[in-house]
C-alpha positions in Angstrom: -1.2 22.0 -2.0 -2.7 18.5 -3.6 -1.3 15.7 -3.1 -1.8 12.3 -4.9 -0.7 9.3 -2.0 -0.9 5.5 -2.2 -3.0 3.8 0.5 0.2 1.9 1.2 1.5 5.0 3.4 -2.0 6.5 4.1 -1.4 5.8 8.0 1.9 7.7 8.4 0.9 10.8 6.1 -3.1 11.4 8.3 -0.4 11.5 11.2 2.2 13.7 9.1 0.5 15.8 6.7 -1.2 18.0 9.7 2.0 18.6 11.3 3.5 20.3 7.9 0.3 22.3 7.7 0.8 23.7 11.4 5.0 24.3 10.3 4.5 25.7 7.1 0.7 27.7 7.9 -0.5 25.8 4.4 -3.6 23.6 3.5 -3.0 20.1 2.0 -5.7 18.1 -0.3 -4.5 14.4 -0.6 -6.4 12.4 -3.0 -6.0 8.2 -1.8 -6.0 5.4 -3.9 -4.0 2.7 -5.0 -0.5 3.3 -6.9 -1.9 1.4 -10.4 -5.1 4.1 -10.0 -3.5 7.2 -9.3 -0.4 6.5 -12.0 -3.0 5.6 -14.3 -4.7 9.3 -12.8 -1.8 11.2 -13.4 -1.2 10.0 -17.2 -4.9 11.5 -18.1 -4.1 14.7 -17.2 -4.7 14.7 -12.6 -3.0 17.7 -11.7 -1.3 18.0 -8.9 1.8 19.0 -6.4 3.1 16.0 -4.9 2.3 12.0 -6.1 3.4 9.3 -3.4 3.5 6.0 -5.1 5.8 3.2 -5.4 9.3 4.4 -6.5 9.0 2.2 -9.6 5.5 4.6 -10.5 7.3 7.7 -10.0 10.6 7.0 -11.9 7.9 6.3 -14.8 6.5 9.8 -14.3 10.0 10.8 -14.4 10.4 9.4 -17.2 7.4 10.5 -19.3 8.0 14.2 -18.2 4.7 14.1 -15.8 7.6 14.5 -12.5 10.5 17.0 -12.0 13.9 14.8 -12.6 16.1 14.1 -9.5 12.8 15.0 -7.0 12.2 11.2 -6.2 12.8 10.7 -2.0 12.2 6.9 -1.1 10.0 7.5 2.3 9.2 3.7 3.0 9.8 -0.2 2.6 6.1 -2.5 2.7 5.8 -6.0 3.4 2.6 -8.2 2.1 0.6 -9.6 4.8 -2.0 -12.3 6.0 -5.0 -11.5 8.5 -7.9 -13.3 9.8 -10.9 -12.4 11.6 -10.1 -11.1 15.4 -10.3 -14.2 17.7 -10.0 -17.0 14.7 -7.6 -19.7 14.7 -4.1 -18.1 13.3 -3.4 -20.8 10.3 0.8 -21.4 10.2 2.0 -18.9 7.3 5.9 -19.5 8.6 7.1 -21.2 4.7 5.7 -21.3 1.4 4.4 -25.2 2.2 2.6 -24.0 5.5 1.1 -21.0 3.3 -0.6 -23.4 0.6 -1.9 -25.6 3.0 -3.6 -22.8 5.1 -5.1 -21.4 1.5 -6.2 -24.3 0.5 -8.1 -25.2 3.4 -9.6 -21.6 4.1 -13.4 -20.6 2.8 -12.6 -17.9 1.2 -9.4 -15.8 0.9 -9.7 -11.8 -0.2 -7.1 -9.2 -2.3 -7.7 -6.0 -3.7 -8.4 -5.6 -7.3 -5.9 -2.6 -8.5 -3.1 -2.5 -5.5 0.0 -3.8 -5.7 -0.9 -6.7 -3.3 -3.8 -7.4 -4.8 -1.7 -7.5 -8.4 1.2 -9.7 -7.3 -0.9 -12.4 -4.9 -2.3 -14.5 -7.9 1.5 -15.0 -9.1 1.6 -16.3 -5.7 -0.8 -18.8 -6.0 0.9 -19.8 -9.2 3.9 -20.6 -8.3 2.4 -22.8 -5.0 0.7 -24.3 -7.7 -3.2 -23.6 -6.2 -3.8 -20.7 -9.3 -6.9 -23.1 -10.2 -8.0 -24.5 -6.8 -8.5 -21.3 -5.6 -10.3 -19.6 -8.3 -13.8 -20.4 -6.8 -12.5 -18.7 -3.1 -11.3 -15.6 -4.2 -12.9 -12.7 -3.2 -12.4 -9.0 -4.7 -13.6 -6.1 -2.2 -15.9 -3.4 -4.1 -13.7 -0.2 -5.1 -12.7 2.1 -1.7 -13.0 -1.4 0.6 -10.6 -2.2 2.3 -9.3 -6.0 2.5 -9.2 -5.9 6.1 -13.1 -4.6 6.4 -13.8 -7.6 4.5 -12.2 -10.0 6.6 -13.4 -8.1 9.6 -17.0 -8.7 8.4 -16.3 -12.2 8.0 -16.8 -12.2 4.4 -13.5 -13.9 4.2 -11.5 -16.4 5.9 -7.9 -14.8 5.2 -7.1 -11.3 3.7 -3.9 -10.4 1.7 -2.7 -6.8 1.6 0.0 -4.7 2.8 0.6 -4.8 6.1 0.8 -1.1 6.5 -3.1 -1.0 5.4 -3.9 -4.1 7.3 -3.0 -2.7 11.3 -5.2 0.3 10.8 -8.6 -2.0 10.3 -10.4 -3.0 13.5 -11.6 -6.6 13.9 -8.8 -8.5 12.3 -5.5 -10.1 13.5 -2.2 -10.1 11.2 -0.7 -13.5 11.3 2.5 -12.3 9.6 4.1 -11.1 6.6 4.2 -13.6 3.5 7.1 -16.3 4.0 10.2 -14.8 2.9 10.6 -16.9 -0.4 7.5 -15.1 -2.0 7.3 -12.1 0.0 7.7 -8.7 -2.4 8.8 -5.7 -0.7 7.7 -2.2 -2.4 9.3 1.0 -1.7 7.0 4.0 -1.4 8.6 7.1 -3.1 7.3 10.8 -3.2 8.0 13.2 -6.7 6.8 16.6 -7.3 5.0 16.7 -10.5 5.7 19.1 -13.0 2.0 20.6 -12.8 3.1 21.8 -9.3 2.3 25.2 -8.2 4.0 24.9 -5.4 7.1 23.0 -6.8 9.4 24.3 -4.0 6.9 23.7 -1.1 6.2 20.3 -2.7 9.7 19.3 -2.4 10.2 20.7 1.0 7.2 18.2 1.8 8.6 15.6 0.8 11.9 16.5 2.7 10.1 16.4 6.2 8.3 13.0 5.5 11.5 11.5 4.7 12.8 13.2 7.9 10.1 12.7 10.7 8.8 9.3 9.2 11.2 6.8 10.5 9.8 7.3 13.8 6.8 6.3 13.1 7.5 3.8 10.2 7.2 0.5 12.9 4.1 1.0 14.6 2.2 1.8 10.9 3.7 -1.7 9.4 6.4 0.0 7.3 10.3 -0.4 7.4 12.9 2.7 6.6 13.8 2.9 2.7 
C-alpha cells in the first residue's frame, strides 16, 4: 500500500504505520513532503492508496474526483511554532508585541518554502508590520531541510514551523507556539484516493490512526481533531 503523508504528522505515522503492517501482515510505502507538494503531486497524476494532508487539501481532492467522497478522517490539530538554538537565550514570544520585537532584533529567522508554515509566516510579518524589515533576515532551507536542522546548525537565530516537525530535530529548543492572536491551527486529514488498490485496506488505515493516534498526539506536538 502507498501512502502520500504531510511532514506535519510524519512523527506519529514512523511510530504508527509499523504497527498496521504487523496487524494487517501488509507493506506500506509512504512518500513525505509538504501538503502544497504532494496536492500539487497528486493533481499530475501520483498514484496512490492513502494521501494525509491538511483536511482543506483533501476536501479539494474530493472535490476534483482525485479522493473517494465521505473517506475524509480528521487525524490531528497543529500549532505554528518558534525554536532557537539549544542553550540560546529564549526571546519572550507570549503576545504579538513581544513576537515583533524578538524578530526584529534576531540575525536571521528561517521558514520553509512550500509548507503551510512556511506559506502563512510572511502574512505574519505583515500584519506586525516588519514584512520589509525583515526581508534581508529571511532564510529559506534547501528542499528536504528541515527548519529546525537549520536553526540547529546555527544558520539561524529563530525557526518557524510546525511544532509537530520542530520536537523531532536535535539541537534546538521550542520557545512556544505563536501568540494566540496570529497563531493558525491546521487539521491533518487522511482520504483514500480513487487510484487505490487497496481502497478497503486504505480506509481501514486510516480508521486505526484515527483510533490509536490520540495517545500519542501530545508528546509529537499535535492536539486531537
Amino acid at each position: 500500500m502507498d501512502i502520500l503523508c504531510t511532514n506535519g504528522v510524519k512523527s506519529v505515522m514512523l511510530e504508527l504505520l509499523p504497527e498496521f503492517e504487523r496487524a494487517r501482515s501488509t507493506k506500506i510505502a509512504v512518500t513525505w513532503g509538504s501538503t502544497n507538494a504532494l496536492l500539487k503531486d497528486i493533481k499530475a497524476g501520483l498514484g496512490g492508496d492513502v494521501a494525509v494532508l491538511t483536511a482543506e487539501a483533501v476536501d479539494e481532492l474530493i472535490d476534483q474526483g482525485k479522493a473517494v467522497a465521505g473517506s475524509r478522517v480528521d487525524l490531528a490539530r497543529s500549532r505554528i511554532g518558534v525554536a532557537v538554538r539549544k542553550g540560546a537565550k529564549q526571546p519572550d514570544i507570549a503576545s504579538p508585541e513581544a513576537l515583533k520585537r524578538a524578530l526584529i532584533a534576531a540575525s536571521s529567522v528561517a521558514h520553509s518554502k512550500t509548507g503551510l508554515s512556511g506559506l502563512y509566516f510572511p502574512t505574519v510579518l505583515a500584519r506586525l508590520g516588519i514584512a520589509d524589515a525583515m526581508q534581508s533576515k529571511i532564510v529559506i532551507p534547501d528542499p528536504g531541510t528541515a527548519v529546525g536542522e537549520v536553526v540547529a546548525k546555527g544558520d539561524a537565530e529563530i525557526g518557524i514551523q510546525q511544532i509537530s516537525e520542530l520536537l523531532p530535530v536535535a539541537g534546538i529548543e521550542i520557545v512556544g507556539p505563536l501568540p494566540e492572536p496570529l497563531q493558525k491551527i491546521t487539521t491533518f486529514s487522511g482520504g483514500v484516493l480513487r487510484a487505490a488498490k487497496e481502497p478497503s485496506l486504505a480506509g481501514a488505515l486510516l480508521k486505526f490512526v484515527a483510533a490509536e493516534s490520540p495517545r500519542l498526539l501530545k508528546q509529537k506536538g499535535l492536539e486531537a481533531a
